[in-house]
C-alpha positions in Angstrom: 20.0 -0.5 27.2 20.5 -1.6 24.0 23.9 -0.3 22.3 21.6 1.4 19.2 20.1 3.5 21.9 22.8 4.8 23.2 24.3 5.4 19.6 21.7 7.4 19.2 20.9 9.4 22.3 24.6 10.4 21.9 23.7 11.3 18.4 21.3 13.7 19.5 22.6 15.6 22.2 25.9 16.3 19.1 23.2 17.9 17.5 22.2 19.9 20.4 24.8 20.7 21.7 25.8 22.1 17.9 22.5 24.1 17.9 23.4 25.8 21.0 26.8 26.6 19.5 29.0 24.9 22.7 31.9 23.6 21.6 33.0 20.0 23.0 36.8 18.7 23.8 38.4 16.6 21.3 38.3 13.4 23.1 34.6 13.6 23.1 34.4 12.8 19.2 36.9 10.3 19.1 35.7 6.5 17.9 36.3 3.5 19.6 39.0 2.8 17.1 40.8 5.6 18.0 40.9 4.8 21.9 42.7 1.3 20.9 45.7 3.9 20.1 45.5 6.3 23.3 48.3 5.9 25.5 48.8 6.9 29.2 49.6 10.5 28.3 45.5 10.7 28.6 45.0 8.9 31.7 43.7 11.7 33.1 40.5 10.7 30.8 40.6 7.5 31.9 40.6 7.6 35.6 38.4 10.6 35.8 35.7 9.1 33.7 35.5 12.2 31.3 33.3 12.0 28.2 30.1 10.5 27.7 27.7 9.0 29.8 24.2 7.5 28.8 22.2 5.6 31.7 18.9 4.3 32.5 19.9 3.7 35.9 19.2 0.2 35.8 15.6 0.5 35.4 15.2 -0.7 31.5 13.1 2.3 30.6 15.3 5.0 29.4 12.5 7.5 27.8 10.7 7.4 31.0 13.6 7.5 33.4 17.2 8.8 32.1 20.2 10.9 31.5 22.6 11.6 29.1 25.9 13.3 30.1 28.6 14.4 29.3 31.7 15.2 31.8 34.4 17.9 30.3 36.6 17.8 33.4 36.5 16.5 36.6 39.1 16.3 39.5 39.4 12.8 41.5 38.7 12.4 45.4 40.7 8.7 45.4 43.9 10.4 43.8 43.6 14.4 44.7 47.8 14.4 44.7 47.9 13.0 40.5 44.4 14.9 40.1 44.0 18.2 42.2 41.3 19.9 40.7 38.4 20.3 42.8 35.9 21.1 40.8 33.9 19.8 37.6 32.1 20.5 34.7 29.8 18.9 32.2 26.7 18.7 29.5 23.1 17.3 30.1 21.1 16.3 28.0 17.0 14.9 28.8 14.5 14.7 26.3 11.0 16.3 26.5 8.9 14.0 28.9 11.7 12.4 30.2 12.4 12.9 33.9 15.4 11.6 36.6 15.6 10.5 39.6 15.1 12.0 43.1 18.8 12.1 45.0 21.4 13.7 46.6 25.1 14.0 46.9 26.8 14.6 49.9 30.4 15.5 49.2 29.1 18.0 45.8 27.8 21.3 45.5 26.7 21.4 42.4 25.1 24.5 39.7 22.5 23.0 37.4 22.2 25.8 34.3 19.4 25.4 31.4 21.7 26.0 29.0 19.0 25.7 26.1 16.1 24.1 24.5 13.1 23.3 26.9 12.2 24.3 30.3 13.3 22.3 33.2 12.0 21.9 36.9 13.6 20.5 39.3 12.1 19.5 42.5 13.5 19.8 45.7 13.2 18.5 49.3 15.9 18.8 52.3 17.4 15.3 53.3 19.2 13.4 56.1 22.4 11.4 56.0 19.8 8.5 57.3 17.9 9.4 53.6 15.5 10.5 55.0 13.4 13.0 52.5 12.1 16.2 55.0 8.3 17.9 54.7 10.7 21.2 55.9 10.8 24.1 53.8 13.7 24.6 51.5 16.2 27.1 51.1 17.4 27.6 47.4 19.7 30.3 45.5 18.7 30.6 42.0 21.0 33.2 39.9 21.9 34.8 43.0 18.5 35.3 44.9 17.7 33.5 47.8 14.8 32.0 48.1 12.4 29.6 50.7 9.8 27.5 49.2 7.7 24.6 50.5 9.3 20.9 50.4 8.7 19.6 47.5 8.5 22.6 45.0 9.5 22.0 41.5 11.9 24.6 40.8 11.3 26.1 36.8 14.5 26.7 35.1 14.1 28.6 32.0 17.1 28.9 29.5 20.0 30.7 31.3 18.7 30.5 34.7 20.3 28.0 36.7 20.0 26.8 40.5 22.5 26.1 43.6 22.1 22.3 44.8 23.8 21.8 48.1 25.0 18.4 50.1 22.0 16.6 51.4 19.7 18.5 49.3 17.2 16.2 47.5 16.3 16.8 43.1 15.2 15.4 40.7 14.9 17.0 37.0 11.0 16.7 35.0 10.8 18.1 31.7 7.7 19.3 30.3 6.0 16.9 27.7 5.8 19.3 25.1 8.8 21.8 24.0 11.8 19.3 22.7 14.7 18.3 24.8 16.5 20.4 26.9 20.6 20.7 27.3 22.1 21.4 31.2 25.0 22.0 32.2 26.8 21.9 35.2 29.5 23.1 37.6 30.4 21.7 40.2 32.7 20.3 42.9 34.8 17.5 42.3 32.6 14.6 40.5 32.0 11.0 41.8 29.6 9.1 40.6 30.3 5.8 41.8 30.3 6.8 45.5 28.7 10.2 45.9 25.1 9.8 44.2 22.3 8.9 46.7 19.2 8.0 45.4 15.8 7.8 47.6 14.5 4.9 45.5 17.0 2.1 45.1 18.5 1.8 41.8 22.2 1.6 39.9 23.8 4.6 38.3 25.1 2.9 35.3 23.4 0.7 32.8 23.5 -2.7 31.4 24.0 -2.5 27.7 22.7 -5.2 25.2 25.7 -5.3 22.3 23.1 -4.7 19.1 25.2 -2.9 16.8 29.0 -1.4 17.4 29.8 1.5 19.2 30.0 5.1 17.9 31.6 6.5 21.3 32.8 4.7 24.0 31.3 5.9 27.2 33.4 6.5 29.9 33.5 3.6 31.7 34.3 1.6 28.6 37.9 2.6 27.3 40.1 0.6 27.4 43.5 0.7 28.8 47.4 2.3 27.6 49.7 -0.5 26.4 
């Protein structure tokens, strides 16, 4: 992705996320000036990859394929003694049309809430720890009702509903061509990206990022580290 693009996505979900009246951490505004100056009294920042997170997954087609995220808090599974909360919470962000990709975690349960903006559906499917995607019918809790819907069902979220996504459970997010972007969030166990995201089609998680212009924020696996 090119760094304008990112610039820019992160640009817009500021906006949305002030239009929905959520109020973000500090750290989430600061430049990439201001990191040169951090010292280790934020590594918990650092290591736990909060703030903001813009990906394509690799694919080089962002308004097709992509999210933009960004993590308030997050415990860590390498270093639960230094970090030991177990649980996580952040913003999402896709624009209208846009969609991402089908996967699953298998350490994370995970609520996805329509916080605002556009409808969402999700689709879902149960899985294997072989990856293998199941034509079984799928149980799902949705603001406390339980439901059981066919494999492959794409579950509508309207603002302020929200939906229970459990280990080994397959989903991906669509968003309705029409209706402006929508803003998630989510609450979940502890996050990890790097090792805990499972996707059926093979892909990366983070992108590659062509240096056009300078950063506004740094995402979070960009800061650099306390002298």
């Amino acid at each position: 992705m090119k760094r304008s693009r990112i610039n820019q996505v992160i640009k817009d979900m500021e906006q949305l996320i002030n239009e929905h009246r959520f109020e973000i951490p500090p750290f989430a505004k600061w430049t990439a000036e201001e990191w040169n100056s951090i010292g280790h009294e934020y590594d918990e920042i650092r290591d736990n990859k909060l703030g903001w997170d813009i990906t394509d997954y690799g694919l080089g087609k962002f308004d097709e394929v992509g999210f933009a995220l960004l993590t308030i808090r997050n415990g860590n599974q390498k270093m639960p003694e230094k970090y030991p909360k177990t649980y996580a919470e952040k913003l999402l962000m896709l624009y209208e049309g846009q969609t991402a990709p089908l996967h699953y975690h298998v350490s994370k349960m995970e609520d996805i809430i329509n916080r605002g903006g556009n409808d969402i559906y999700i689709t879902v499917y149960n899985g294997t720890p072989e990856m293998e995607k199941l034509d079984t019918d799928v149980e799902i809790y949705k603001d406390g009702k339980k439901e059981t819907v066919p494999a492959g069902t794409k579950v509508l979220l309207k603002p302020g509903e929200s939906i229970t996504i459990t280990p080994y459970l397959f989903h991906d997010f669509v968003v309705p061509q029409t209706g402006g972007s929508v803003l998630l969030g989510e609450v979940s166990m502890c996050n990890d990206d790097e090792n805990d995201n499972f996707f059926y089609e093979r892909m990366g998680r983070f992108p590659t990022i062509e240096e056009d212009e300078p950063a506004y924020r740094l995402l979070c696996t960009e800061y650099p580290d306390a002298e």
